[in-house]
N, CA and C atoms as an extended XYZ file, in Angstrom:
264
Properties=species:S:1:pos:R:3:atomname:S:1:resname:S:1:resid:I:1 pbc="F F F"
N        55.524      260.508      -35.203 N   UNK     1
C        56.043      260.176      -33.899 CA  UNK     1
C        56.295      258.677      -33.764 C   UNK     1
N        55.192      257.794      -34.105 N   UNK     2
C        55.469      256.200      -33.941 CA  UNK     2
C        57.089      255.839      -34.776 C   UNK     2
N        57.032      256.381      -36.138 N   UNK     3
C        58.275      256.470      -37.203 CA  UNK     3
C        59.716      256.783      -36.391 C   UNK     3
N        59.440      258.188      -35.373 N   UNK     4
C        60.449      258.148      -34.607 CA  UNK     4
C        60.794      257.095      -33.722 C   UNK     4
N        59.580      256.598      -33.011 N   UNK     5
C        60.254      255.677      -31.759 CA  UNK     5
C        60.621      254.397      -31.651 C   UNK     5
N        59.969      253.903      -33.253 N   UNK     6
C        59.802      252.852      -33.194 CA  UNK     6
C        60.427      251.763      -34.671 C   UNK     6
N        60.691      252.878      -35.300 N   UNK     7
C        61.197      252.471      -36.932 CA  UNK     7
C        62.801      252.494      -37.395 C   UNK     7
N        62.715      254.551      -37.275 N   UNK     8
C        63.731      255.166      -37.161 CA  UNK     8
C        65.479      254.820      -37.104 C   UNK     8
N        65.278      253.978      -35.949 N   UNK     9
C        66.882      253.770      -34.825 CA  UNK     9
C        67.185      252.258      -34.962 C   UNK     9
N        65.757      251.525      -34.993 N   UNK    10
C        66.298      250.277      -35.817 CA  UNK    10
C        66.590      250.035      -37.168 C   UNK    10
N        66.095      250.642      -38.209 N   UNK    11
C        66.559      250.887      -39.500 CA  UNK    11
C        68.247      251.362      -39.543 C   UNK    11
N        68.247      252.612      -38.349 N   UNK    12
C        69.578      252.778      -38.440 CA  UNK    12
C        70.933      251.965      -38.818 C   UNK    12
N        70.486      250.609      -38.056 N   UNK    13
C        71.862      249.529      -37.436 CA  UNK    13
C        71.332      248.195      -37.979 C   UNK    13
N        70.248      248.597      -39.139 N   UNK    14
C        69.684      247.552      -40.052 CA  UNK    14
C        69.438      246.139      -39.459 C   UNK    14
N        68.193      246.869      -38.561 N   UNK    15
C        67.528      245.596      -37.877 CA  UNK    15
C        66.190      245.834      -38.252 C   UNK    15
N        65.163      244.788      -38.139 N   UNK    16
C        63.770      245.676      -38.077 CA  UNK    16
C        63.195      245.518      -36.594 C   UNK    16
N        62.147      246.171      -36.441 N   UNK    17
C        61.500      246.243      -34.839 CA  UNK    17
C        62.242      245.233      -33.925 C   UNK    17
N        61.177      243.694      -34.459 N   UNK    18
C        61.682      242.915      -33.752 CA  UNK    18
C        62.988      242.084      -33.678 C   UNK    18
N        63.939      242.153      -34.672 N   UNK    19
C        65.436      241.827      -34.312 CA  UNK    19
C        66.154      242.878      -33.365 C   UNK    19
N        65.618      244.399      -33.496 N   UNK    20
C        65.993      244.952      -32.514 CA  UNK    20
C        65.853      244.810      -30.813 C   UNK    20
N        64.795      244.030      -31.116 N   UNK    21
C        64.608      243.837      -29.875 CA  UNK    21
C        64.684      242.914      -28.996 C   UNK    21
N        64.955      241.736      -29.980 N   UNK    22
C        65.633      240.720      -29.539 CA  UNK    22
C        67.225      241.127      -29.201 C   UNK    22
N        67.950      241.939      -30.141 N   UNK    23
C        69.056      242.326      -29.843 CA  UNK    23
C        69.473      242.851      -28.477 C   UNK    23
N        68.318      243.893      -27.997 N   UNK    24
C        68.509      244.916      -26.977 CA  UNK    24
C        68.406      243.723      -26.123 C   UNK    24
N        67.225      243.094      -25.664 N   UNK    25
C        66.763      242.167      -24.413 CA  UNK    25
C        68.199      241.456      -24.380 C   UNK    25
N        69.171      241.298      -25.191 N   UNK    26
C        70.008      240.065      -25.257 CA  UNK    26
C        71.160      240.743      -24.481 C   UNK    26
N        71.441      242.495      -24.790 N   UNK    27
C        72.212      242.922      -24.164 CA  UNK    27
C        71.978      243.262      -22.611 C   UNK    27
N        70.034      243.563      -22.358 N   UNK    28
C        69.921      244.043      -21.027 CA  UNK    28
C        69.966      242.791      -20.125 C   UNK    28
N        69.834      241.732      -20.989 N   UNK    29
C        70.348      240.281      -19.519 CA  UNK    29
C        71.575      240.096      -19.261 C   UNK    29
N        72.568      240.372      -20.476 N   UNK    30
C        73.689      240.510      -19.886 CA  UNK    30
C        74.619      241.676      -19.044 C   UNK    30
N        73.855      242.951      -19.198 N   UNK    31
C        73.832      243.475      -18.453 CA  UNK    31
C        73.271      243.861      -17.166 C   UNK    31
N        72.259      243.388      -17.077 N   UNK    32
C        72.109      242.341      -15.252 CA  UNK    32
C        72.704      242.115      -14.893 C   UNK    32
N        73.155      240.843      -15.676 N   UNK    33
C        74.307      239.768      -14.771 CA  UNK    33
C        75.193      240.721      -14.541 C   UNK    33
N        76.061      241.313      -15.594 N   UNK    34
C        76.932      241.825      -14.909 CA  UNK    34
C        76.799      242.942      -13.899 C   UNK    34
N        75.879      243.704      -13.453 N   UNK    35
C        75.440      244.342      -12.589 CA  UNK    35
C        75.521      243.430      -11.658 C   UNK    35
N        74.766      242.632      -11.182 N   UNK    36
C        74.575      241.767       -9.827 CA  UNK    36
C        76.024      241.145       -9.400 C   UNK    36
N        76.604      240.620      -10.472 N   UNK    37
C        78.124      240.328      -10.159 CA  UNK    37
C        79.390      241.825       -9.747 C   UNK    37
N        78.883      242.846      -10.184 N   UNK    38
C        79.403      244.223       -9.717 CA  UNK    38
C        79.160      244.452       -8.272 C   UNK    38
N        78.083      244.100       -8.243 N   UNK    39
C        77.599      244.102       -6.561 CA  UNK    39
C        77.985      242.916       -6.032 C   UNK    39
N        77.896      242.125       -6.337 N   UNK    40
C        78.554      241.080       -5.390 CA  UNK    40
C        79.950      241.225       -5.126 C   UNK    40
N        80.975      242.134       -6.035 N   UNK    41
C        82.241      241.875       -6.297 CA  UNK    41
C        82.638      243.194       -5.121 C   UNK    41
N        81.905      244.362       -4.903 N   UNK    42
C        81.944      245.424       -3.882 CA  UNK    42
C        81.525      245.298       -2.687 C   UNK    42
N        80.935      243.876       -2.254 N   UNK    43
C        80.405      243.252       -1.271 CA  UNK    43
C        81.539      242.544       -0.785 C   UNK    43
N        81.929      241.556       -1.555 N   UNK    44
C        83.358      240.427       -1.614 CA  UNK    44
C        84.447      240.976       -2.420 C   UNK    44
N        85.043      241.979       -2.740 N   UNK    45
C        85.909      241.515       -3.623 CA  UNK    45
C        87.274      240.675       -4.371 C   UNK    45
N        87.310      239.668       -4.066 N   UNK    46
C        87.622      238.606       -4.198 CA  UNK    46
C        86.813      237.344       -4.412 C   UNK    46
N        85.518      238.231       -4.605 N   UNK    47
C        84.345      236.878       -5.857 CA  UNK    47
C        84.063      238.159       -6.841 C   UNK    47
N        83.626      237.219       -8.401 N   UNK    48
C        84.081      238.266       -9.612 CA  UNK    48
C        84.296      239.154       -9.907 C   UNK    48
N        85.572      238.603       -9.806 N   UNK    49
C        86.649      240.173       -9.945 CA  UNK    49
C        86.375      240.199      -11.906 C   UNK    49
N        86.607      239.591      -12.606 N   UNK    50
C        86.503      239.742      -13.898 CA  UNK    50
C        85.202      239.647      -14.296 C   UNK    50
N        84.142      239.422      -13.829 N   UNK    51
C        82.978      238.918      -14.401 CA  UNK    51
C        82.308      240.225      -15.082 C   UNK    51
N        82.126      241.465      -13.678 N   UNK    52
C        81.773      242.897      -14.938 CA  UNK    52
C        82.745      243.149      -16.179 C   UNK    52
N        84.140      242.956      -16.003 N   UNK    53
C        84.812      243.842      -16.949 CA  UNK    53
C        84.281      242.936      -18.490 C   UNK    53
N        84.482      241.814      -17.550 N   UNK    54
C        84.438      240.741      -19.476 CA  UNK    54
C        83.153      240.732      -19.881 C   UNK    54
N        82.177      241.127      -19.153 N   UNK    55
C        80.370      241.048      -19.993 CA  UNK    55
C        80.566      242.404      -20.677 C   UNK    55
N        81.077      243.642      -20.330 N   UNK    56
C        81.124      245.072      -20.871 CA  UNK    56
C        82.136      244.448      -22.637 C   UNK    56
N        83.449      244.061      -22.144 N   UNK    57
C        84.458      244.084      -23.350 CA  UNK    57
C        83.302      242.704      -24.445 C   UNK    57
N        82.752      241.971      -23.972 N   UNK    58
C        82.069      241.088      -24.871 CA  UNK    58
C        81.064      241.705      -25.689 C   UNK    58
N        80.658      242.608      -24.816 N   UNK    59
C        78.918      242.900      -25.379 CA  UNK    59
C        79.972      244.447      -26.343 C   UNK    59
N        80.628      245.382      -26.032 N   UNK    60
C        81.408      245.588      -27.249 CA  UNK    60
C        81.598      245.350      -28.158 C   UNK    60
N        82.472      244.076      -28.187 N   UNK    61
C        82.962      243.151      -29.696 CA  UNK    61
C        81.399      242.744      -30.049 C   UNK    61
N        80.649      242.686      -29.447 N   UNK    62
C        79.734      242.087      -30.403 CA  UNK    62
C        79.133      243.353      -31.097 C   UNK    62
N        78.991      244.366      -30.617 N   UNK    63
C        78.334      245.517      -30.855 CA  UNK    63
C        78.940      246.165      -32.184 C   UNK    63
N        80.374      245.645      -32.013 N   UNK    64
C        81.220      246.369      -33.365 CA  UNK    64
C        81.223      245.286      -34.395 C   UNK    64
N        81.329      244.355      -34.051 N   UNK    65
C        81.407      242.961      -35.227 CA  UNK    65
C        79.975      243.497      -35.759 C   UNK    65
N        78.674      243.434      -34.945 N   UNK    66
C        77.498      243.136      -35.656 CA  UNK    66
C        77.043      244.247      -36.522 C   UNK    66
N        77.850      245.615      -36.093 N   UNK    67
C        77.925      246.525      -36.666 CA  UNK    67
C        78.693      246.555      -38.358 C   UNK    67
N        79.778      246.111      -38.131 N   UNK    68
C        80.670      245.927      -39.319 CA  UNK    68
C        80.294      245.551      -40.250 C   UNK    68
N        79.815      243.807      -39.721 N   UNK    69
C        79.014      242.565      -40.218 CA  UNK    69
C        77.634      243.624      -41.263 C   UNK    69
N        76.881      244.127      -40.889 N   UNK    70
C        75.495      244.721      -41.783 CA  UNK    70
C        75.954      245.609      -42.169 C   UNK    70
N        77.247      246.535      -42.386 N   UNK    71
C        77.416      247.523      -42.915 CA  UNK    71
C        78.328      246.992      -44.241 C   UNK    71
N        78.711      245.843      -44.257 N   UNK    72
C        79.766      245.500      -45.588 CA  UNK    72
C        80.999      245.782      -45.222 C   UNK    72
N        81.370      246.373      -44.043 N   UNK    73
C        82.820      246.796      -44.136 CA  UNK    73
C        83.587      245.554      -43.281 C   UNK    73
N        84.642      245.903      -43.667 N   UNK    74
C        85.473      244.759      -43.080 CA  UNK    74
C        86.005      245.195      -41.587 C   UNK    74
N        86.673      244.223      -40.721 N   UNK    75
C        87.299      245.113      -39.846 CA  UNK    75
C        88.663      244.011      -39.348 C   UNK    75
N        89.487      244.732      -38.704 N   UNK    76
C        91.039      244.378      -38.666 CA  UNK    76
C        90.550      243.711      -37.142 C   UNK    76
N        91.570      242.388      -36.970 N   UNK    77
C        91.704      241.893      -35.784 CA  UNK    77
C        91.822      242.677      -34.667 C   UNK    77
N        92.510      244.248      -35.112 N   UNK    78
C        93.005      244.684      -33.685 CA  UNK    78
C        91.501      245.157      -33.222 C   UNK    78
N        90.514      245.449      -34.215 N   UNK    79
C        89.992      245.999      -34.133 CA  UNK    79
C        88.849      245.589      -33.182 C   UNK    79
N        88.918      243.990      -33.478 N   UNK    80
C        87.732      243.117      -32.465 CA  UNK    80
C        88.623      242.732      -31.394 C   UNK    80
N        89.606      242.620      -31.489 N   UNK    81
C        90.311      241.583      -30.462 CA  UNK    81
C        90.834      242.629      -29.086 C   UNK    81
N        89.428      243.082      -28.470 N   UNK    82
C        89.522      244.295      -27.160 CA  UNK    82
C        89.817      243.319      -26.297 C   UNK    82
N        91.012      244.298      -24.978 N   UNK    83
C        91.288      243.501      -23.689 CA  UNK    83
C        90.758      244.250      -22.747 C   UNK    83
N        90.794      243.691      -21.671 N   UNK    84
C        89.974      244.169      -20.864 CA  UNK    84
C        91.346      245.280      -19.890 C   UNK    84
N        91.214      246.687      -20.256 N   UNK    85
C        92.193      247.492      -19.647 CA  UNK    85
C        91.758      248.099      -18.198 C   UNK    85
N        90.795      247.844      -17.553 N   UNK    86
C        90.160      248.481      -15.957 CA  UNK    86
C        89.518      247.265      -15.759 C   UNK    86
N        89.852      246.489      -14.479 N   UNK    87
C        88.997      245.513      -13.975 CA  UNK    87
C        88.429      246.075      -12.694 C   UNK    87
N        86.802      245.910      -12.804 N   UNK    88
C        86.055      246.482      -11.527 CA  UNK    88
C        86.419      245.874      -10.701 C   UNK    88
């Protein structure tokens, strides 16, 4: 059971425990922010209007680069270079 919860899923994406978890914490602050700026933007909208869409399309590209990056494979510009197609 520990093997499952705790080994397992970071081995997967070839991190160990704690790079995983530096990884995750790195995505759940930026996904805060962009939460609180989601709410502020349905409160005002006309204050950050781009601020959710571009923390989602960032934390993406990084998700696929860092992915690519530990797997050996290469990947095509189109492939990182995401636009932001729905702005909240």
């Amino acid at each position: 059971m520990f093997k499952t919860l705790f080994i397992d899923h970071p081995k997967s994406v070839n991190e160990t425990y704690v790079e995983h978890f530096f990884v995750a914490m790195s995505f759940s602050m930026k996904l805060f922010k962009a939460a609180f700026a989601s709410f502020i933007h349905a409160i005002v909208p006309g204050l950050c209007v781009k601020t959710g869409s571009k923390a989602i399309t960032e934390l993406h590209v990084r998700m696929v680069a860092f992915r690519v990056k530990n797997t050996g494979e290469t990947a095509s510009n189109s492939e990182l270079d995401e636009t932001i197609e729905y702005m909240i």
